[in-house]
C-alpha positions in Angstrom: -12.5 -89.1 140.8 -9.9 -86.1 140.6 -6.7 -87.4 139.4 -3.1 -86.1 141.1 -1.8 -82.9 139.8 1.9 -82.9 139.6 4.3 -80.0 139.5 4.5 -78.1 136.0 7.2 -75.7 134.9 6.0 -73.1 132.4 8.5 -72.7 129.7 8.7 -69.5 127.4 10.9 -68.7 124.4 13.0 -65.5 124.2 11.9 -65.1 120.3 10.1 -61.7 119.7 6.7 -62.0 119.0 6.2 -65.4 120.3 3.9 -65.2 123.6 3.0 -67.8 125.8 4.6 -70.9 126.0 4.2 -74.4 127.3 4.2 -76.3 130.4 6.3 -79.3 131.2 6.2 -81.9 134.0 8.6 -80.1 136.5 11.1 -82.9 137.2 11.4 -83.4 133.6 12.7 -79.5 133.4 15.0 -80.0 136.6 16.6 -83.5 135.0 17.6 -81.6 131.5 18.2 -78.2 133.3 20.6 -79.6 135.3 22.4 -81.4 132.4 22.6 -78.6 129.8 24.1 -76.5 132.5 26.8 -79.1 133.3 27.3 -79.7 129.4 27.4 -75.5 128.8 30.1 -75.1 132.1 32.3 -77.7 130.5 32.1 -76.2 127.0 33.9 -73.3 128.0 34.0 -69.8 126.9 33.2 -71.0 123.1 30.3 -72.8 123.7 28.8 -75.8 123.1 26.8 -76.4 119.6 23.2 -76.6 120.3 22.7 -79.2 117.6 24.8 -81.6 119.4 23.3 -80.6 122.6 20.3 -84.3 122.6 23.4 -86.2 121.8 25.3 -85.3 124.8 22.2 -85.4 127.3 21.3 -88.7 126.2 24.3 -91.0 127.3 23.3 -89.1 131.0 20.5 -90.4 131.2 18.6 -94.0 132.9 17.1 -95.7 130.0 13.6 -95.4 132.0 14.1 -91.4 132.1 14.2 -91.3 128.5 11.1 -93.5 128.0 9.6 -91.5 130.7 10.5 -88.0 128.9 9.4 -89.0 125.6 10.8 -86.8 122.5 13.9 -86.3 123.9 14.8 -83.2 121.2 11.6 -81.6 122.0 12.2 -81.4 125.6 15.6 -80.3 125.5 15.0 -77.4 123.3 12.1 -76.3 125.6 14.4 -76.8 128.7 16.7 -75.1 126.9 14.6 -71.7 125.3 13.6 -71.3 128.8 17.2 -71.9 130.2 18.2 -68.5 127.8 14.7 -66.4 128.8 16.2 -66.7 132.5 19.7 -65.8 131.6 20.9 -69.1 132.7 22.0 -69.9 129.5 23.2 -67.4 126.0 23.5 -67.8 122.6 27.2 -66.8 121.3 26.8 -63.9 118.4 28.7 -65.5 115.9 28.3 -66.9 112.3 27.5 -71.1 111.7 26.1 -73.3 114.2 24.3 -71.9 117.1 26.5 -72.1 120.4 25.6 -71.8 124.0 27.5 -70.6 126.5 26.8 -70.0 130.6 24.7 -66.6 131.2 25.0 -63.9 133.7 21.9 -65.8 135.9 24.1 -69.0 136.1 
């Protein structure tokens, strides 16, 4: 018996020297893509600190979404390198907590 395929999103990171990558169930990149680009836009010009960046999805989201997702942190930092390889998302060049802000593809 040949079991349904469902849609995958290949994610990548932007860190040199790191090939490949991993892929995700699609509508699980779509759910958190959507909300770290509303939580980015809001931030602003100064960004919005990555390690805060779970704690703000969560509250977003159906209790059955995050059961469905499983690690929660996991997938929002693979959303989220994959967010910065498209330019849809940028780190700020500045000193202490990492900060993201909207890229020029967003």
């Amino acid at each position: 018996m040949v079991m349904p395929t469902h849609p995958k999103t290949h994610c990548r990171t932007p860190a040199e020297g790191r090939d490949g990558g991993t892929n995700i169930p699609s509508w699980k990149f779509d759910l958190l893509r959507k909300h770290i680009l509303d939580i980015v836009r809001n931030a602003g010009e100064y960004g919005f600190p990555f390690r805060d960046l779970k704690d703000a999805i969560r509250p977003r989201l159906k209790a059955e979404d995050i059961t469905q997702l499983g690690s929660l942190g996991w997938h929002t930092t693979t959303v989220k390198l994959e967010m910065e390889v498209r330019g849809e998302i940028a780190r700020l060049n500045a000193k202490g907590p990492q900060l993201m802000v909207l890229g020029d593809a967003a």
